[in-house]
PAROZA-636539 format. One record per residue (C-alpha): residue number from 1; residue in three letters; x, y, z. Coordinates in nm, 2 decimals, decimal comma, always signed. Each point is the difference from the previous one (the first is absolute). Layout:
+-----+---------+--------+--------+--------+
! num ! residuo !   east !  north !     up !
+-----+---------+--------+--------+--------+
! NUM !     ala !      X !      Y !      Z !
...
+-----+---------+--------+--------+--------+
This chain:
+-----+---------+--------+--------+--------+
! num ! residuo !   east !  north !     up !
+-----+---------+--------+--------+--------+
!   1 !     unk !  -0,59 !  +2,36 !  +0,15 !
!   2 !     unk !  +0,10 !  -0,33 !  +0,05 !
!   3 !     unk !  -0,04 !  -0,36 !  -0,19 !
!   4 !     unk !  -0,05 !  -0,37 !  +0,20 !
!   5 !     unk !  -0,07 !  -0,34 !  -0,15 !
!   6 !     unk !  +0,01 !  -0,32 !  +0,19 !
!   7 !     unk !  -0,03 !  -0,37 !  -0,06 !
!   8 !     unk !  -0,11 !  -0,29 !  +0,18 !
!   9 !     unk !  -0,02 !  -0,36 !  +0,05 !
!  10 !     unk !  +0,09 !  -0,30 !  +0,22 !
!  11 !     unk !  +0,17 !  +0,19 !  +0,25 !
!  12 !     unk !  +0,17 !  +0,25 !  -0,16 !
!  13 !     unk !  -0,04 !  +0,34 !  -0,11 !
!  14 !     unk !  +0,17 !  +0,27 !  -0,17 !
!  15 !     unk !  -0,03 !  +0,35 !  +0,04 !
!  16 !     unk !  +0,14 !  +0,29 !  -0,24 !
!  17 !     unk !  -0,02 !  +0,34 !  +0,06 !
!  18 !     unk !  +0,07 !  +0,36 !  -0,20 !
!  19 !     unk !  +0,07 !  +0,28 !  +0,19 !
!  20 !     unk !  -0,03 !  +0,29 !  -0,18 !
!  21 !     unk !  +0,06 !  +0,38 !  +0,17 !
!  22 !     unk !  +0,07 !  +0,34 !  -0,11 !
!  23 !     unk !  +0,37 !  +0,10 !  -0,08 !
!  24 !     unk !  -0,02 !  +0,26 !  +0,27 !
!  25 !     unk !  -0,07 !  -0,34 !  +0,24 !
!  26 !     unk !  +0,26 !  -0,05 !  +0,25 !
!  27 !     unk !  +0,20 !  -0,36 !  -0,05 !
!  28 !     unk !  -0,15 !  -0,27 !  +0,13 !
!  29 !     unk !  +0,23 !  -0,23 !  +0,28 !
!  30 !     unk !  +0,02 !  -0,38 !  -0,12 !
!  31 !     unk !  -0,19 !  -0,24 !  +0,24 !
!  32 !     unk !  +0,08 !  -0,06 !  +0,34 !
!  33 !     unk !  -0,15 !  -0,23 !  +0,31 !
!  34 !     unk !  -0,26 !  +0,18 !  +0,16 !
!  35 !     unk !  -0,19 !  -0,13 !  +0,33 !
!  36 !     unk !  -0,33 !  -0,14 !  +0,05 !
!  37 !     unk !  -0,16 !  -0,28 !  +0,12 !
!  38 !     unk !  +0,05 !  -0,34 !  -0,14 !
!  39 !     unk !  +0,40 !  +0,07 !  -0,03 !
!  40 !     unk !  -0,12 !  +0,33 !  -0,19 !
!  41 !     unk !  +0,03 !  +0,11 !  -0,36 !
!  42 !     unk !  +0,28 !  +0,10 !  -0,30 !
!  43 !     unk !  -0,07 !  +0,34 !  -0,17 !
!  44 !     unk !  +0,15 !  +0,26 !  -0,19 !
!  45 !     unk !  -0,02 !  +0,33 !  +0,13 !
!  46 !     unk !  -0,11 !  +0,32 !  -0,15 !
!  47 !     unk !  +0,26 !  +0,26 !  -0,02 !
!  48 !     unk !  -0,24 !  +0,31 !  +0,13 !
!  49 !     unk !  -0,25 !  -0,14 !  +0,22 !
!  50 !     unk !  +0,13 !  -0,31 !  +0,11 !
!  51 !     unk !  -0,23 !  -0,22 !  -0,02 !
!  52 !     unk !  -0,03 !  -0,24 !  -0,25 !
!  53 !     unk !  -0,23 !  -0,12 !  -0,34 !
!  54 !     unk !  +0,10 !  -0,42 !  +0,00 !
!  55 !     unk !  +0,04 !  -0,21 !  +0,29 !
!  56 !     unk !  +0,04 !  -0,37 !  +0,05 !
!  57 !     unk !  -0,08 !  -0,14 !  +0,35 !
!  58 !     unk !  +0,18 !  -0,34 !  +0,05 !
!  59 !     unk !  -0,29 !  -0,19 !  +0,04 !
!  60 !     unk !  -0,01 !  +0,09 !  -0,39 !
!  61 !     unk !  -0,30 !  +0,24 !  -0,03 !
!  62 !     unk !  +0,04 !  +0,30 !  -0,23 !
!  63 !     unk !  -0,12 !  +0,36 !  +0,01 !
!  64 !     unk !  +0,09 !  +0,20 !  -0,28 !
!  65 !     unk !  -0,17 !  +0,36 !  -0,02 !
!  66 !     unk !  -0,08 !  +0,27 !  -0,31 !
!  67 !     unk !  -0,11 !  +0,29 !  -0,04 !
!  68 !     unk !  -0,37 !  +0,04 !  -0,14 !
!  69 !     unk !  -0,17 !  +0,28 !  -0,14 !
!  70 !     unk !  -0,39 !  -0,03 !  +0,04 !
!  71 !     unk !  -0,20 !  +0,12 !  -0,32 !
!  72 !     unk !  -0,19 !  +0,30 !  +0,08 !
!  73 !     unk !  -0,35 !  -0,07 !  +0,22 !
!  74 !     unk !  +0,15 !  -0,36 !  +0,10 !
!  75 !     unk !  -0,01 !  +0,14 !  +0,40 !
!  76 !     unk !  +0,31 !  +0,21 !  -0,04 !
!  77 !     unk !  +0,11 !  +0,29 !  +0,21 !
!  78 !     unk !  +0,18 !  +0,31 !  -0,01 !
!  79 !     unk !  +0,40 !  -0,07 !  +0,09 !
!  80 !     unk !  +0,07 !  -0,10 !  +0,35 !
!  81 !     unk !  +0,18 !  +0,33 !  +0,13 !
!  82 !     unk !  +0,37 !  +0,01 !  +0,03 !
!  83 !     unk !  +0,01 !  +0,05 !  +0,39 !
!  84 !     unk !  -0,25 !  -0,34 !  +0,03 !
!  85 !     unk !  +0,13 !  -0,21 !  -0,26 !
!  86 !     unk !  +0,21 !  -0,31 !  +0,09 !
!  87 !     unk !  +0,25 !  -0,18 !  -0,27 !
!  88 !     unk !  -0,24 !  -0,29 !  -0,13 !
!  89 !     unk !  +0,30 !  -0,24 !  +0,05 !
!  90 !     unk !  -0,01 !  +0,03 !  +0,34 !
!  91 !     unk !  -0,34 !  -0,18 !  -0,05 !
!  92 !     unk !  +0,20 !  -0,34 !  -0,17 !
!  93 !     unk !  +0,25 !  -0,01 !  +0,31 !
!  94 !     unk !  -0,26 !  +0,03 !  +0,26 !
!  95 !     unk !  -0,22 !  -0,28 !  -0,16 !
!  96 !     unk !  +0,31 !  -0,20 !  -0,07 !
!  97 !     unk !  +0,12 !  +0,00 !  +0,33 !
!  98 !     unk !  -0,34 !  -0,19 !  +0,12 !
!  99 !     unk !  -0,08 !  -0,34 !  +0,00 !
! 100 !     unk !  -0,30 !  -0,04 !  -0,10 !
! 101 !     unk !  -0,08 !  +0,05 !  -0,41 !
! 102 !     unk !  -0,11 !  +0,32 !  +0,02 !
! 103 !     unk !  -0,42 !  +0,09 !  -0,13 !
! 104 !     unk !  -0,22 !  +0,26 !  -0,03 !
! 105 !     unk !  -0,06 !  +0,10 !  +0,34 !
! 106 !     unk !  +0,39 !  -0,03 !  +0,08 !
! 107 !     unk !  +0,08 !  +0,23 !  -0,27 !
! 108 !     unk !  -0,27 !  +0,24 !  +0,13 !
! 109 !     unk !  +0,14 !  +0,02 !  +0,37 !
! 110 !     unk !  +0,32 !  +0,17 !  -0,21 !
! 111 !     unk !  -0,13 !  +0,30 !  -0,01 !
! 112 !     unk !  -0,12 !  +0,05 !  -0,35 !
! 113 !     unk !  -0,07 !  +0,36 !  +0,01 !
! 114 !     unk !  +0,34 !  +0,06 !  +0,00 !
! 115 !     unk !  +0,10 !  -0,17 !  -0,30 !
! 116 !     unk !  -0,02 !  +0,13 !  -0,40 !
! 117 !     unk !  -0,18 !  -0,34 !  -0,19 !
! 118 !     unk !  +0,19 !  -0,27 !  -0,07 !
! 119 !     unk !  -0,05 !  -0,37 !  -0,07 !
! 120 !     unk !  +0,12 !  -0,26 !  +0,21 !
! 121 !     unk !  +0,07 !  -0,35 !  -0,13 !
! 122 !     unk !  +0,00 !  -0,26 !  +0,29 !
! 123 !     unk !  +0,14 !  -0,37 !  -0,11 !
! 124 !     unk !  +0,19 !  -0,32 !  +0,12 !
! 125 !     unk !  +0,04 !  -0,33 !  -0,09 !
! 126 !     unk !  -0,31 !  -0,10 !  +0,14 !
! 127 !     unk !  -0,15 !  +0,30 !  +0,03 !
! 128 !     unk !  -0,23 !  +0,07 !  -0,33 !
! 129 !     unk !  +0,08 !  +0,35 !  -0,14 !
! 130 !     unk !  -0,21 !  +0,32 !  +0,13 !
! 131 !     unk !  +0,03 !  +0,34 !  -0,12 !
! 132 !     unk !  -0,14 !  +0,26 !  +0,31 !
! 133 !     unk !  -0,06 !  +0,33 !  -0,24 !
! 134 !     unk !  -0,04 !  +0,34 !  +0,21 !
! 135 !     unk !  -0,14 !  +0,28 !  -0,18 !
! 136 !     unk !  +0,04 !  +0,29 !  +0,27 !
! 137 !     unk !  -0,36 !  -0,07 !  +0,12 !
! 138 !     unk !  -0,07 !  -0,36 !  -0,05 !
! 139 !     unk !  +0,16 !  -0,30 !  +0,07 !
! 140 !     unk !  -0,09 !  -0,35 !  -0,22 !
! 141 !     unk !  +0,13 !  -0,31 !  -0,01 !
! 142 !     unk !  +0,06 !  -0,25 !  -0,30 !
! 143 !     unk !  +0,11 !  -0,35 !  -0,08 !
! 144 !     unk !  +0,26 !  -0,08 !  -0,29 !
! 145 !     unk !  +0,08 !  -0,24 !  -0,25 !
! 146 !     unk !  +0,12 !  -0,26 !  +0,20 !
! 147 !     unk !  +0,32 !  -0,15 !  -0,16 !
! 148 !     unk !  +0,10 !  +0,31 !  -0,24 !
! 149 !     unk !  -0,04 !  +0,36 !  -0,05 !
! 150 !     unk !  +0,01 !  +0,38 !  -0,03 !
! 151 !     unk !  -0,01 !  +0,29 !  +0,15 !
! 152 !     unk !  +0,13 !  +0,37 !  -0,12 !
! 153 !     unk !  -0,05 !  +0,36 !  +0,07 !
! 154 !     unk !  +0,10 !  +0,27 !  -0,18 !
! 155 !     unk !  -0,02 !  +0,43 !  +0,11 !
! 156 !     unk !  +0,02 !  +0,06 !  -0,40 !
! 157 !     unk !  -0,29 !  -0,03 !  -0,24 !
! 158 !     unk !  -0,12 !  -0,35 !  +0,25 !
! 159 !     unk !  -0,32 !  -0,06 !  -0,21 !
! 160 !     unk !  +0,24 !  -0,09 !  -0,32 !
! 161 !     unk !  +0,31 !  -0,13 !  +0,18 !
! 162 !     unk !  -0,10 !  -0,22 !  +0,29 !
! 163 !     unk !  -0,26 !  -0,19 !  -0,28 !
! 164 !     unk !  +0,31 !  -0,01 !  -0,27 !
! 165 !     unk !  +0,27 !  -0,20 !  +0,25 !
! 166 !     unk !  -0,30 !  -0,20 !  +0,15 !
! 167 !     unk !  -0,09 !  -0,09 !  -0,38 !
! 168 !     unk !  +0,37 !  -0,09 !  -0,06 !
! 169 !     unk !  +0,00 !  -0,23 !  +0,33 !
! 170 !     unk !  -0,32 !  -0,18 !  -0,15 !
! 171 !     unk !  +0,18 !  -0,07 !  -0,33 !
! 172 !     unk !  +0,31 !  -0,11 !  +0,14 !
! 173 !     unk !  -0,15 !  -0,29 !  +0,17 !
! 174 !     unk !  -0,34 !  -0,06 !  -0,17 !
! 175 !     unk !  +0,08 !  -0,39 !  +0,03 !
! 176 !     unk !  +0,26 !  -0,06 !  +0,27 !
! 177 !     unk !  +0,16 !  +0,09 !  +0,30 !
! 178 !     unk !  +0,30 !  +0,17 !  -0,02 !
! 179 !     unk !  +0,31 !  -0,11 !  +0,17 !
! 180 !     unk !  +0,16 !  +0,29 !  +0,27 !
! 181 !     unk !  +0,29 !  +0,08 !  -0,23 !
! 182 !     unk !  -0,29 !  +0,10 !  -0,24 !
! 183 !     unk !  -0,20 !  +0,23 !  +0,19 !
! 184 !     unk !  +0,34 !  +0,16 !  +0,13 !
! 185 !     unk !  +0,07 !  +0,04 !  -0,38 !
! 186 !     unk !  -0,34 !  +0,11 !  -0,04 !
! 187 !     unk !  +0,03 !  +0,26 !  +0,26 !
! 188 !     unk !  +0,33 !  +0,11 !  -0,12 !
! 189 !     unk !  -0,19 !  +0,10 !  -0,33 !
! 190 !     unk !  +0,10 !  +0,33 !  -0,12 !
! 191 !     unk !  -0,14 !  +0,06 !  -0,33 !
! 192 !     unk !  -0,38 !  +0,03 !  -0,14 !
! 193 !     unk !  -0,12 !  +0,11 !  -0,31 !
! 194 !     unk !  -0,19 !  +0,30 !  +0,11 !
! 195 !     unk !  +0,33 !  +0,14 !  +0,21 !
! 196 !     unk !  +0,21 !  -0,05 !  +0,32 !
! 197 !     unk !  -0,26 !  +0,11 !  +0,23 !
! 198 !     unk !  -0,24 !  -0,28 !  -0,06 !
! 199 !     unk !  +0,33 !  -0,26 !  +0,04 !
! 200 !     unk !  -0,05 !  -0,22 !  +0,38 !
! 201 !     unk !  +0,37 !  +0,14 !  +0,00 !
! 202 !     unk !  -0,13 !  +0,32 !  -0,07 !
! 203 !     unk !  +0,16 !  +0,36 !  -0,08 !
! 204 !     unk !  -0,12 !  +0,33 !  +0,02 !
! 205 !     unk !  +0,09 !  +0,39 !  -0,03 !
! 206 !     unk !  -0,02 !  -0,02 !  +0,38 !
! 207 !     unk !  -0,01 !  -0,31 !  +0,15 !
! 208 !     unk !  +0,16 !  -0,41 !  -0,10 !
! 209 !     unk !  +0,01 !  -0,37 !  +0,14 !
! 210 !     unk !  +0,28 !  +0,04 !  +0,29 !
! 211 !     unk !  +0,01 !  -0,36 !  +0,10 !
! 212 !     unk !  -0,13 !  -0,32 !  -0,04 !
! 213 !     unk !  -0,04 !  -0,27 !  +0,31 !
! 214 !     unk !  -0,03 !  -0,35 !  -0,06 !
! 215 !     unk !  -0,18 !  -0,24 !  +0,31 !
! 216 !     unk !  -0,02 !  -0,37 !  -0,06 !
! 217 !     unk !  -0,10 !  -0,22 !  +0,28 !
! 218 !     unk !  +0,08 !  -0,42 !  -0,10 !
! 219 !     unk !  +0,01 !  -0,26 !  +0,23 !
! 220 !     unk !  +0,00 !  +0,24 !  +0,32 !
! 221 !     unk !  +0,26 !  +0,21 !  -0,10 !
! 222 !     unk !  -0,06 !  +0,33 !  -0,05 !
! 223 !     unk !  +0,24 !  +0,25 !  -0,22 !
! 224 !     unk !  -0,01 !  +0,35 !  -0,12 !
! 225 !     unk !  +0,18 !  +0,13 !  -0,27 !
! 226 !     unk !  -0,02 !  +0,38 !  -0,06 !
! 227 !     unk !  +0,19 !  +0,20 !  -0,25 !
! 228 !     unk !  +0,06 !  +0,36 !  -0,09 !
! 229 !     unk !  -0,03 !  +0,13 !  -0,32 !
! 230 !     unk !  +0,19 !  +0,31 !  -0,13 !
! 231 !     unk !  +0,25 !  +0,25 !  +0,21 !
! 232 !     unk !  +0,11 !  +0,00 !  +0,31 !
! 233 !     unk !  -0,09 !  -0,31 !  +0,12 !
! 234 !     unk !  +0,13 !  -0,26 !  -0,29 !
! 235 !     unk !  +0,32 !  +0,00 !  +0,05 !
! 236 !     unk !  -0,08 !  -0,12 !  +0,42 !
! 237 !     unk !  -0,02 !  -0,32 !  +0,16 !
! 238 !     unk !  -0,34 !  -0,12 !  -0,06 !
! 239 !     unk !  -0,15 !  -0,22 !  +0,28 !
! 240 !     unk !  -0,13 !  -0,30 !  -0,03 !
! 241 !     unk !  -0,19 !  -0,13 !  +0,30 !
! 242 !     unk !  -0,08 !  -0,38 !  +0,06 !
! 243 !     unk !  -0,19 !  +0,01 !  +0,37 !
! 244 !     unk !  +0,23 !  +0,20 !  +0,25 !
! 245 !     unk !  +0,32 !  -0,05 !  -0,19 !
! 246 !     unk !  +0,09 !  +0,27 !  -0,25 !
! 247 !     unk !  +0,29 !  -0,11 !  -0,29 !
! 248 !     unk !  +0,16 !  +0,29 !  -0,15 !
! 249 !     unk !  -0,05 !  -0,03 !  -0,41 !
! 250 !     unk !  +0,24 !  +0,24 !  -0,19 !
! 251 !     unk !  -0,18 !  +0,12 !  -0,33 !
! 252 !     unk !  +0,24 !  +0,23 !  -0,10 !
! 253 !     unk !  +0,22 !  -0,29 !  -0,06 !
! 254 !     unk !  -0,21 !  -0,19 !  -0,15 !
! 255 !     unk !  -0,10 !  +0,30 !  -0,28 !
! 256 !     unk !  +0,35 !  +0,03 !  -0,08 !
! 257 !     unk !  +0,04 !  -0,36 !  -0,08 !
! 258 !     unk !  -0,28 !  +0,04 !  -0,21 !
! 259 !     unk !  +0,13 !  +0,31 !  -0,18 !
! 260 !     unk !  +0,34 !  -0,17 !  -0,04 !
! 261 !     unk !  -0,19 !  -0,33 !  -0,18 !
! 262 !     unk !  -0,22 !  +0,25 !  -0,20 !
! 263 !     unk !  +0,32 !  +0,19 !  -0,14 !
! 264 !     unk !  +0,16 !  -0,32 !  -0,08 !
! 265 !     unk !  -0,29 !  -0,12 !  -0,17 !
! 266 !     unk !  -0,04 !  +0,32 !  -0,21 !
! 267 !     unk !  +0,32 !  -0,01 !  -0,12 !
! 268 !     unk !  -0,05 !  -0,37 !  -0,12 !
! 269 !     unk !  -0,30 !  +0,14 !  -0,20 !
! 270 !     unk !  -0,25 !  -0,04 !  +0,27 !
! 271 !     unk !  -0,30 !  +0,26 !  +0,05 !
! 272 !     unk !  -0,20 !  +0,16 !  +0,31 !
! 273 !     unk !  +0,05 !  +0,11 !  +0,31 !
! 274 !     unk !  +0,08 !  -0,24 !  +0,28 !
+-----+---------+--------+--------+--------+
């Protein structure tokens, strides 16, 4: 469960991501330096397995992994048994840790057997967008819309949710490209007409959108911005990573300046929520 969109052109890309887990779902850690080759990679980390479901290498490239659930007689398989199976973000930090842009046969050598499905979105600046889609039995490969798109999963009713927020994405930019405070707005969407659950900031009984990570890469520079949504971890120091040095942004602060101008405003006559 999980929702990426990315945008591209003359050098640049941006890269937003939805994270969404269970409520049982230990806390994810904000990202950190990891090593690799090239000067390594920047990646949050998962809270139970460790591993991770974004990373950013510094030479720019982006691999950002969901979760996929294959119709029924697409080449699926029974679960992976619990003594076999391996964390599926363990897959993004061993291919992020590379140099080469990771393919087909690269993503094989991983070990697939051990892995539930997933989809894995590779992309850089000048890397065209490829989606590597494993179904338990079979492995395919896909190009992407080049300069903008899509891609969502869902563990809940996917036949009528993952087509709802994909037909919302098409509306929103029918005509033009968005800029990356729009798709970060667009991802922090909470509220559809047919319920939470089909939101890209989605809500459920038992499971929500725990963070949201933000990569641009401009000009050479590369930057992550990740944040936490929801208890405990709004209220910490949220990282925000340009290369190997790591500035220490204080949210918390920031959301009570923003309630303190929202209170003031109210009282003047103002309306909604900051």
């Amino acid at each position: 469960m999980c929702s990426v969109s990315w945008m591209r052109g003359r050098g640049a890309l941006v890269v937003v991501m939805n994270r969404d887990e269970r409520h049982d779902r230990p806390a994810a850690r904000p990202p950190r330096r990891w090593p690799g080759a090239g000067g390594g990679f920047t990646a949050p980390v998962d809270g139970g397995a460790g591993g991770s479901w974004i990373a950013v290498r510094d030479s720019g490239v982006v691999l950002a992994l969901l979760n996929h659930r294959p119709r029924r007689g697409s080449g699926s398989r029974p679960p992976v048994p619990a003594t076999l199976r391996r964390s599926r973000g363990h897959l993004v930090t061993a291919l992020a840790a590379e140099a080469t842009v990771p393919d087909a046969a690269r993503v094989r050598a991983c070990g697939l057997a051990a892995f539930e499905p997933f989809r894995l979105l590779v992309v850089g600046p000048t890397v065209p967008p490829r989606v590597f889609t494993w179904t338990g039995a079979v492995l395919t490969a896909r190009r992407l819309r080049p300069r903008l798109g899509f891609i969502t999963s869902s563990s809940w009713r996917p036949e009528s949710v993952i087509p709802a927020r994909h037909a919302r994405f098409r509306a929103r930019w029918r005509d033009d490209l968005p800029t990356s405070t729009d798709l970060v707005a667009f991802h922090d969407g909470a509220q559809h007409a047919r319920g939470s659950a089909y939101a890209v900031r989605m809500s459920r009984e038992d499971a929500r959108t725990v963070s949201r990570t933000v990569v641009e890469v401009r000009g050479g520079q590369v930057s992550m911005d990740y944040r936490a949504f929801g208890e405990p971890r709004q209220s910490a120091a949220v990282p925000r990573v340009d290369g190997s040095r790591v500035v220490e942004l204080r949210r918390s602060d920031q959301r009570r300046q923003a309630t303190r101008r929202w209170r003031a405003q109210a009282r003047r006559g103002a309306a909604g929520p900051p």
